[in-house]
C-alpha positions as CSV (number, residue, x, y, z in Angstrom):
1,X,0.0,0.0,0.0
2,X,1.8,3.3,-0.5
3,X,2.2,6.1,1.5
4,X,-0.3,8.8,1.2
5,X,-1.3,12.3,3.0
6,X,-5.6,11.0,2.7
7,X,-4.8,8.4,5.6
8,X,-6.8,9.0,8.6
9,X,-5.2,9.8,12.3
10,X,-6.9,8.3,15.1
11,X,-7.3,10.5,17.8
12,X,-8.1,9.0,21.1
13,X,-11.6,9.9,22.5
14,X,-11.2,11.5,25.7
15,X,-14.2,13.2,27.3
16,X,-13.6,17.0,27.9
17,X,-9.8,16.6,26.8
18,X,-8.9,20.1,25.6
19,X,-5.6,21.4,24.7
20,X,-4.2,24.8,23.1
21,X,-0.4,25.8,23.3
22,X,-0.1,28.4,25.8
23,X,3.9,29.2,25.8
24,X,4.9,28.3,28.9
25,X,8.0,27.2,27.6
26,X,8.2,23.6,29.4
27,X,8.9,21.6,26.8
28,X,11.6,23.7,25.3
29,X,12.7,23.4,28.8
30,X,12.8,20.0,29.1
31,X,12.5,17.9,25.8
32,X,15.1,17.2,23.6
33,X,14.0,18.7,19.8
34,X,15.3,15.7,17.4
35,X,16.0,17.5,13.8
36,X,15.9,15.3,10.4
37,X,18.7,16.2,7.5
38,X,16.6,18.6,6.3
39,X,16.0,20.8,9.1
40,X,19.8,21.1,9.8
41,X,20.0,22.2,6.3
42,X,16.8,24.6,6.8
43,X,18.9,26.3,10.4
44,X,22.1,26.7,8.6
45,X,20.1,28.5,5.2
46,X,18.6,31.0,8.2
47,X,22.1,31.9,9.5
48,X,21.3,30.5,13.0
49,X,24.7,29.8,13.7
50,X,25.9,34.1,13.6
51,X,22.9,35.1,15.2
52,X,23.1,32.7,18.6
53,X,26.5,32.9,18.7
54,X,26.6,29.0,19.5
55,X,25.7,25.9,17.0
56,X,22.3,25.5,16.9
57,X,22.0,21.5,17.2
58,X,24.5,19.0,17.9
59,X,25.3,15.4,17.5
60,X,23.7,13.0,20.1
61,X,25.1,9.8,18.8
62,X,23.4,8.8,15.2
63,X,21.2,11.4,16.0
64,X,20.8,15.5,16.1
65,X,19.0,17.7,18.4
66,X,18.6,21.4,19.1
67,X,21.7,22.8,21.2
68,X,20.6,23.9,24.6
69,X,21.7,26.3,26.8
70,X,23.2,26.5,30.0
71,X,20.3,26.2,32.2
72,X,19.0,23.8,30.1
73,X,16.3,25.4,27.7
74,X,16.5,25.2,24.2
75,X,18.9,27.7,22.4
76,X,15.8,29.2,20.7
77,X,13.6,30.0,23.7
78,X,14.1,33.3,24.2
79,X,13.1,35.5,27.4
80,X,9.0,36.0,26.7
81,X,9.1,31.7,25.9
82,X,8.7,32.7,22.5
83,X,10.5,30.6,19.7
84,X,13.1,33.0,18.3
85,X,12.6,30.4,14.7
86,X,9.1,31.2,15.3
87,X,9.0,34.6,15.9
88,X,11.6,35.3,12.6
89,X,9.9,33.1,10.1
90,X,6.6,31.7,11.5
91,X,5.4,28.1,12.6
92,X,6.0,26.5,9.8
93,X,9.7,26.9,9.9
94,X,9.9,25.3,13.2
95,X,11.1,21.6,13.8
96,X,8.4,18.5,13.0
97,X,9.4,17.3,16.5
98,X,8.4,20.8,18.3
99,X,5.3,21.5,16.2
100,X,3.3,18.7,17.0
101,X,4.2,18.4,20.8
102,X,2.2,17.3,22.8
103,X,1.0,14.7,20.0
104,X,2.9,11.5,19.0
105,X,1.7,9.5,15.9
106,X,2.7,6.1,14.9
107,X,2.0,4.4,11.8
108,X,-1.0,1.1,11.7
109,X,-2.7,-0.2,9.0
110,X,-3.7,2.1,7.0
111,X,-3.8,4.7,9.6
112,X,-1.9,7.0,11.9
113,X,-2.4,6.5,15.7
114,X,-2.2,9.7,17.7
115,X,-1.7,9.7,21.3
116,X,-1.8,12.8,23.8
117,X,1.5,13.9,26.0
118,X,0.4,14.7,30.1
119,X,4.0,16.1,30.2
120,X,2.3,19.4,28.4
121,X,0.3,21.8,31.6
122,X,-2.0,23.0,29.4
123,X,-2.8,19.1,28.5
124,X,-3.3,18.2,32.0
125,X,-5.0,21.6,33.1
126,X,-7.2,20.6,30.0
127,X,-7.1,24.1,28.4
128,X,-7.9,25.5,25.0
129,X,-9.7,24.0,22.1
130,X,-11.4,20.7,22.3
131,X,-8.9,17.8,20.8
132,X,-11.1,16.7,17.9
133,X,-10.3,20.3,16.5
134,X,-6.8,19.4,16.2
135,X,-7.3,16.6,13.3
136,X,-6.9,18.3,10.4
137,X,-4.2,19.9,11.7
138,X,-2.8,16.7,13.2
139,X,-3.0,15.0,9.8
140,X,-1.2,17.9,7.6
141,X,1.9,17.6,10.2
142,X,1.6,13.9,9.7
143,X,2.1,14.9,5.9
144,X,4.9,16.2,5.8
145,X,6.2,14.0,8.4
146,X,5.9,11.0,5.7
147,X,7.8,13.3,2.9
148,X,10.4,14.8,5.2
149,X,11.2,11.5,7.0
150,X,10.0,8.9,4.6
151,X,7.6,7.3,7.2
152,X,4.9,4.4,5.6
153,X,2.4,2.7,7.7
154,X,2.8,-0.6,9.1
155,X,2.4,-3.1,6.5
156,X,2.1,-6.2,8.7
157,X,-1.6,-6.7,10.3
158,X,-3.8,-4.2,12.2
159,X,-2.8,-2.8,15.5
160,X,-3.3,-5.7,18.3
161,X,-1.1,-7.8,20.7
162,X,-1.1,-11.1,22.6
163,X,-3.5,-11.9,25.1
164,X,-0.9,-14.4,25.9
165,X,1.7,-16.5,24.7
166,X,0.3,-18.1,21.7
167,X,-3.1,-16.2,22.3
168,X,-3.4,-13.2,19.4
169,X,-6.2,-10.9,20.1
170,X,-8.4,-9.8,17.5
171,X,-8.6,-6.0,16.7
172,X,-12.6,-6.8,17.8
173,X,-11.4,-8.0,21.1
174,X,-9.2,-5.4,22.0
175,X,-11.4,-2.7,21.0
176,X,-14.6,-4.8,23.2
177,X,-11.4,-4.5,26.2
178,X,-10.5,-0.8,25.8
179,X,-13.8,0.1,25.7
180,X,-15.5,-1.5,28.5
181,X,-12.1,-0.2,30.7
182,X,-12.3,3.2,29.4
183,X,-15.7,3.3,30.6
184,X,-15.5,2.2,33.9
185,X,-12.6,4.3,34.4
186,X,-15.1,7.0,33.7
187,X,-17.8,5.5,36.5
188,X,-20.2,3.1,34.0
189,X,-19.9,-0.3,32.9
190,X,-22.8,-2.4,31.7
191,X,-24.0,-2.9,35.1
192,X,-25.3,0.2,37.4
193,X,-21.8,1.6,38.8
194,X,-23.2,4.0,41.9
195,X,-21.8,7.0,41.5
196,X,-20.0,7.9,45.2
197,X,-17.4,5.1,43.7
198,X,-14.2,6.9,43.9
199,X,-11.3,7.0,41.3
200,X,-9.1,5.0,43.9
201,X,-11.5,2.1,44.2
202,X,-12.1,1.9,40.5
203,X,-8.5,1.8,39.9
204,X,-8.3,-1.1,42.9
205,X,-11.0,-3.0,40.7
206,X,-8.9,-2.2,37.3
207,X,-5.8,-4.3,39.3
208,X,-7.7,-7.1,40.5
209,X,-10.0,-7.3,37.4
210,X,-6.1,-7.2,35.4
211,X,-4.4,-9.8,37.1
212,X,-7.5,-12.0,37.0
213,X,-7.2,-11.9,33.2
214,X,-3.4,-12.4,33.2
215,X,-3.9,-15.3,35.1
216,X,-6.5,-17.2,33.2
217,X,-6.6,-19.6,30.4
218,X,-8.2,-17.7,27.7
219,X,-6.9,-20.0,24.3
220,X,-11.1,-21.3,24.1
221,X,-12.5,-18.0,25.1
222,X,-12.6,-15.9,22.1
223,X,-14.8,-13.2,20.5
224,X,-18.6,-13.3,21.9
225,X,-17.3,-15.6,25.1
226,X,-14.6,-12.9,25.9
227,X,-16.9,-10.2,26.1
228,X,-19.2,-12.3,27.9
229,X,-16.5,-12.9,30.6
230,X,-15.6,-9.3,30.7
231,X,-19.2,-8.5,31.6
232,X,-19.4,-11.0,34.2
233,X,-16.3,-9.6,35.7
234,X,-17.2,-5.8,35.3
235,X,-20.6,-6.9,37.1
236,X,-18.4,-8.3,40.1
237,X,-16.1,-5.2,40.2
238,X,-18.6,-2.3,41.8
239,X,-18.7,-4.8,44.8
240,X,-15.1,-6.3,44.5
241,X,-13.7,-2.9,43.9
242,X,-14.2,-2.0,47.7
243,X,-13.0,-4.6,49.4
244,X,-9.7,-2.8,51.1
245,X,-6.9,-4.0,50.0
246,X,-4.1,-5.5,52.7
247,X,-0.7,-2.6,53.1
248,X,1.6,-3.5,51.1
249,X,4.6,-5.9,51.8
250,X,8.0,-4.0,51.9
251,X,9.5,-5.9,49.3
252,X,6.4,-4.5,47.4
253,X,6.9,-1.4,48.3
254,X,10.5,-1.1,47.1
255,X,9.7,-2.6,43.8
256,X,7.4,0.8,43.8
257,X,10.3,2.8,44.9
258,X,12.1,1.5,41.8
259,X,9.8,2.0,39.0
260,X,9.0,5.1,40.3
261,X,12.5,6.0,40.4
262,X,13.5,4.7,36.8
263,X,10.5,6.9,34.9
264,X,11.6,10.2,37.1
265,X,15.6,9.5,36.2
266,X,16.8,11.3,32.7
267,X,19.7,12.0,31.2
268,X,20.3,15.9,30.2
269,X,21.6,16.9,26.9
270,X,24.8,17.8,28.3
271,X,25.0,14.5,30.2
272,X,24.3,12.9,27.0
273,X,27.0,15.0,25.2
274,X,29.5,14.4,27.9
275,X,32.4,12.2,27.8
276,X,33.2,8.5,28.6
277,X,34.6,9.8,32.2
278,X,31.0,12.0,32.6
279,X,28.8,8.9,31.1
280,X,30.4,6.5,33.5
281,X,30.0,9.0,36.4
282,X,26.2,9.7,35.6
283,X,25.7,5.6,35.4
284,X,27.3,5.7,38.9
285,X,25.8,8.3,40.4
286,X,22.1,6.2,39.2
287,X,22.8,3.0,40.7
288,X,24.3,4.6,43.5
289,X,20.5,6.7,43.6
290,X,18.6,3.0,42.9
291,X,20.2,1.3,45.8
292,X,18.8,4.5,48.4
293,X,15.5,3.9,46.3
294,X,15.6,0.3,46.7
295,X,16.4,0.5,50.9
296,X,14.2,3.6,51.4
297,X,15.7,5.1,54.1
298,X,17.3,8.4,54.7
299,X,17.1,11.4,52.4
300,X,15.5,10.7,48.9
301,X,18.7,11.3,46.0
302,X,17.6,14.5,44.1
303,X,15.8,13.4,40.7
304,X,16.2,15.7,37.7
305,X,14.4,19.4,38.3
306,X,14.8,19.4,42.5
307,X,17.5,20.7,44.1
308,X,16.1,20.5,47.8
309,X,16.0,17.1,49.7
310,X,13.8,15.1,51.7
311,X,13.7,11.8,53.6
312,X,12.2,8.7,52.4
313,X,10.0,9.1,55.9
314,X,9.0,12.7,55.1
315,X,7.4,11.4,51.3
316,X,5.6,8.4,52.9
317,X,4.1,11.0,55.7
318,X,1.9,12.9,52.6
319,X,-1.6,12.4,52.3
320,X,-4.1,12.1,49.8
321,X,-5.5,15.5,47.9
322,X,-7.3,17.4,50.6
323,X,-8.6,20.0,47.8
324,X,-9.4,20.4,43.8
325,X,-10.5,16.6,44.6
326,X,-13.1,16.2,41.7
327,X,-10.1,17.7,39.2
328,X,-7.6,15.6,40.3
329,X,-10.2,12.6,40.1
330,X,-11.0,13.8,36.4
331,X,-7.3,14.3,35.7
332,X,-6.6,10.9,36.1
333,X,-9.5,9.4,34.2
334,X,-8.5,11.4,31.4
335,X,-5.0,10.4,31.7
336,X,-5.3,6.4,31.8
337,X,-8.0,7.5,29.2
338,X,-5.5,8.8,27.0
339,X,-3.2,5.8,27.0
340,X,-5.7,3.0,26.6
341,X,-7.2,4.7,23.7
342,X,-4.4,6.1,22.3
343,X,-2.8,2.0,22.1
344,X,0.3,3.1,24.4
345,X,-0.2,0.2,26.6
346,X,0.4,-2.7,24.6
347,X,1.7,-4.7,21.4
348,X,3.2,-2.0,18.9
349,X,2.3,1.1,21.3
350,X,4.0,-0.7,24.7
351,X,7.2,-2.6,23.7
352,X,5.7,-5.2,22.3
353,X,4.2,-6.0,25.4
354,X,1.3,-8.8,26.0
355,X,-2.1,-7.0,26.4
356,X,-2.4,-7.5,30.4
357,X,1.0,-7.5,30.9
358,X,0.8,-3.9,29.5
359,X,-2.0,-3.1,32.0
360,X,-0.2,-3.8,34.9
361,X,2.3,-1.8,33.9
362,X,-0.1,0.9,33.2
363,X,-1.5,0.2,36.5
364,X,1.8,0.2,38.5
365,X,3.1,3.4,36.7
366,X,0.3,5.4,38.1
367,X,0.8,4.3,41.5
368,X,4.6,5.4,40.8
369,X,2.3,8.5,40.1
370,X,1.3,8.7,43.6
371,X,4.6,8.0,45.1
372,X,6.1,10.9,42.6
373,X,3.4,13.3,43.7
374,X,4.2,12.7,47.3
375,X,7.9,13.6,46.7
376,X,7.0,16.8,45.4
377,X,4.8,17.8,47.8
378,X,6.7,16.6,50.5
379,X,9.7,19.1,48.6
380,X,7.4,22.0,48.7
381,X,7.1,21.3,52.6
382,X,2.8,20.3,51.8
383,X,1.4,17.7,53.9
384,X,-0.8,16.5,51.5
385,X,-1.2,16.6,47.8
386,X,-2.2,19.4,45.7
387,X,-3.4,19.2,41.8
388,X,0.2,21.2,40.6
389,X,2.0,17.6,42.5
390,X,-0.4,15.2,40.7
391,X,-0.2,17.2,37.0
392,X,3.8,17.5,37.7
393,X,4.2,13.6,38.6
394,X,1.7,11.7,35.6
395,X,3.8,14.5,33.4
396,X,7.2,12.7,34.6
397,X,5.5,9.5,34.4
398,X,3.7,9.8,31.2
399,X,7.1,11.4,29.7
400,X,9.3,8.0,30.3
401,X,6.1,5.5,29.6
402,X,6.4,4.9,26.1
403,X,10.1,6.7,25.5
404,X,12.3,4.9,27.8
405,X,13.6,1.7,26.4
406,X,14.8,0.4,29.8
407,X,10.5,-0.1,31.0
408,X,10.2,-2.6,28.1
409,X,12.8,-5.1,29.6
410,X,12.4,-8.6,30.4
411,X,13.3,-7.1,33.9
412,X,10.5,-5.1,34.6
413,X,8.1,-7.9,32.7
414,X,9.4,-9.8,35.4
415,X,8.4,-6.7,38.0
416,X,5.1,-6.8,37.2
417,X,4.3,-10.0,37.2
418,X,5.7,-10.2,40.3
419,X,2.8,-7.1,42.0
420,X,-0.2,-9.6,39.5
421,X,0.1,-11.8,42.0
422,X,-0.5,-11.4,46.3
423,X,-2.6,-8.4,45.3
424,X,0.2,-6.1,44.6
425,X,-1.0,-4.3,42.4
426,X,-3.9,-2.8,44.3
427,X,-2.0,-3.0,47.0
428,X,0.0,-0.1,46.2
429,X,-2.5,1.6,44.1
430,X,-4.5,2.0,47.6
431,X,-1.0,2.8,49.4
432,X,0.0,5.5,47.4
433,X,-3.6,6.9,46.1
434,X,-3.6,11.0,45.3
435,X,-7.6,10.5,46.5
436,X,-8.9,8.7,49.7
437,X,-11.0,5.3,48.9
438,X,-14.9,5.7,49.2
439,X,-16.1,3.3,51.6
């Protein structure tokens, strides 16, 4: 099939998602901008070079990026967070890679799948114009995404993943899945779901109703039958959903510690530019940093973007959101929204990764949300959560989910299938929930 502009994105359906840039500047901040040929060529026609006084991208191993400056923002950015590229020759000049932040796209079937960034405030403020307004945008980036870069669609089936080893789901049976998740993420299912039932205790229900699935035998249960066993357990789940969880087990809680740890860790662009000496340094400051993670005692090692410290004690003493409750509730719907309709949890969108596999990992990564949140509440000297530590922590989460090669390792297959079993999962979702379980 060739390539063509006509192919449709999919944009994931996320109830009162809105978005519009509002320059704050984050993401030249924080994101490295990758360039293709032709936009080096593009900054060099402009004069870039002369006018910043400094090369304006460099060479991160086969690859370039913007340059950055000292403190870390992009060597464009300029004092009102305006793009100086921008600013001189309009949007269209800029980079693919900056333009269509906070989207990412990947190539299915005869598609494009879009999926939405939470490491983008105005994304998880949910400001601006509604997201279906964004399509025909979307899809002209996409455009010249598959000129400039010579992109084609995936060629080799439609966008699904393994139930199992040996057990392929269909594109039907995934779509029956994400569906009937989605929506009792957002308070329905089939069955009646009374309404007092918080976030917390539908997330508790997502784990156990996860891990059931992991662990069964579903080779004979296909198509009509799956859905029927879906129902059955959804229609279990209002009542199964509040049953409190025990505490979690310190070995559980340290394998929390860690994930939490390895979606929060980056490396700068000046770490990545360093040399052999500053690489090896950087590797041995981060196990150093894992170990203190993995024992959980004593002051927490700074992550990137803190510079004050806190005890390990100090985090665990946060509690839950005590205001903006309902927002922080309809922040995380729209976030686990996001990445179970926009395919970022499994097969091509999640390492490959088997479907409830993938789920647990989704499920674990948000209570490494909770954990996160904590720290940075705890670093702002709050003793309990606020929305601004919840947005900041599913923005470091979401921002390592899909990006970091190291969470699609054998090793942390092995994590989560560890926290299916003994009710870890929910375990630590209740341990570390941003909102307090309705009873």
């Amino acid at each position: 099939m060739g390539v063509s502009r006509s192919l449709p994105v999919l944009l994931p359906v996320i109830d009162d998602q809105r978005w519009s840039c509002h320059s704050c500047g984050l993401c030249c901040r924080t994101l490295v901008g990758h360039l293709t040929g032709e936009e080096r060529r593009r900054l060099d026609e402009q004069g870039w070079a002369k006018q910043l006084g400094v090369a304006p991208y460099v060479k991160i191993g086969r690859v370039w990026a913007l340059n950055k400056q000292p403190d870390g923002a992009c060597v464009f950015l300029d004092e009102q967070n305006r793009c100086k590229i921008h600013a001189k020759f309009g949007e269209a000049d800029k980079p693919l890679a900056c333009r269509i932040f906070p989207f990412s796209v990947r190539p299915v079937r005869g598609a494009w799948q879009a999926s939405l960034r939470f490491d983008c405030p105005s994304v998880t403020a949910s400001k601006g114009q509604a997201l279906g307004g964004h399509r025909g945008w979307l899809g002209e980036l996409v455009g010249q995404m598959v000129r400039d870069r010579n992109l084609a669609p995936d060629e080799s089936g439609e966008d699904v993943a393994d139930f199992q080893r040996g057990v392929h789901a269909t594109t039907e049976e995934l779509r029956t899945l994400t569906v009937r998740l989605s929506r009792w993420l957002s308070n329905g299912t089939g069955a009646r779901l009374e309404s007092r039932t918080s976030i917390t205790n539908r997330l508790i229900g997502a784990t156990r109703l996860t891990a059931t699935l992991y662990g069964a035998k579903l080779k004979k249960v296909r198509g009509p039958r799956f859905a029927e066993l879906l129902d059955l357990l959804l229609e279990a789940l209002p009542r199964d959903c509040t049953t409190r969880p025990e505490p979690p087990t310190a070995r559980q809680q340290a394998m929390l510690r860690q994930y939490a740890f390895a979606h929060a860790e980056h490396v700068s662009l000046a770490e990545m530019r360093s040399g052999m000496g500053g690489r090896w340094a950087k590797r041995w400051q981060q196990l150093h940093s894992a170990k203190q993670f993995l024992r959980g005692e004593g002051v927490v090692p700074n992550l990137p973007g803190f510079d004050t410290q806190v005890t390990f004690e100090s985090v665990e003493a946060v509690g839950p959101a005590m205001e903006r409750r309902e927002e922080i509730a309809d922040l995380a719907r729209r976030y686990l929204t996001a990445r179970i309709e926009g395919r970022t949890v499994f097969g091509g969108g999640f390492y490959g990764w088997s479907v409830f596999a993938g789920l647990g990992a989704l499920w674990l990564s948000t209570a490494a949300a909770g954990w996160l949140a904590r720290y940075h509440a705890a670093v702002e000297r709050r003793t309990s959560i606020s929305f601004e530590d919840y947005g900041l922590a599913l923005g470091i989460v979401d921002r390592a989910a899909t990006r970091l090669p190291a969470l699609g390792t054998i090793t942390e297959k092995a994590r989560v299938s560890y926290l299916m079993g003994d009710d870890g999962l929910a375990r630590l979702m209740m341990a570390y929930a941003v909102l307090e379980s309705a009873q």
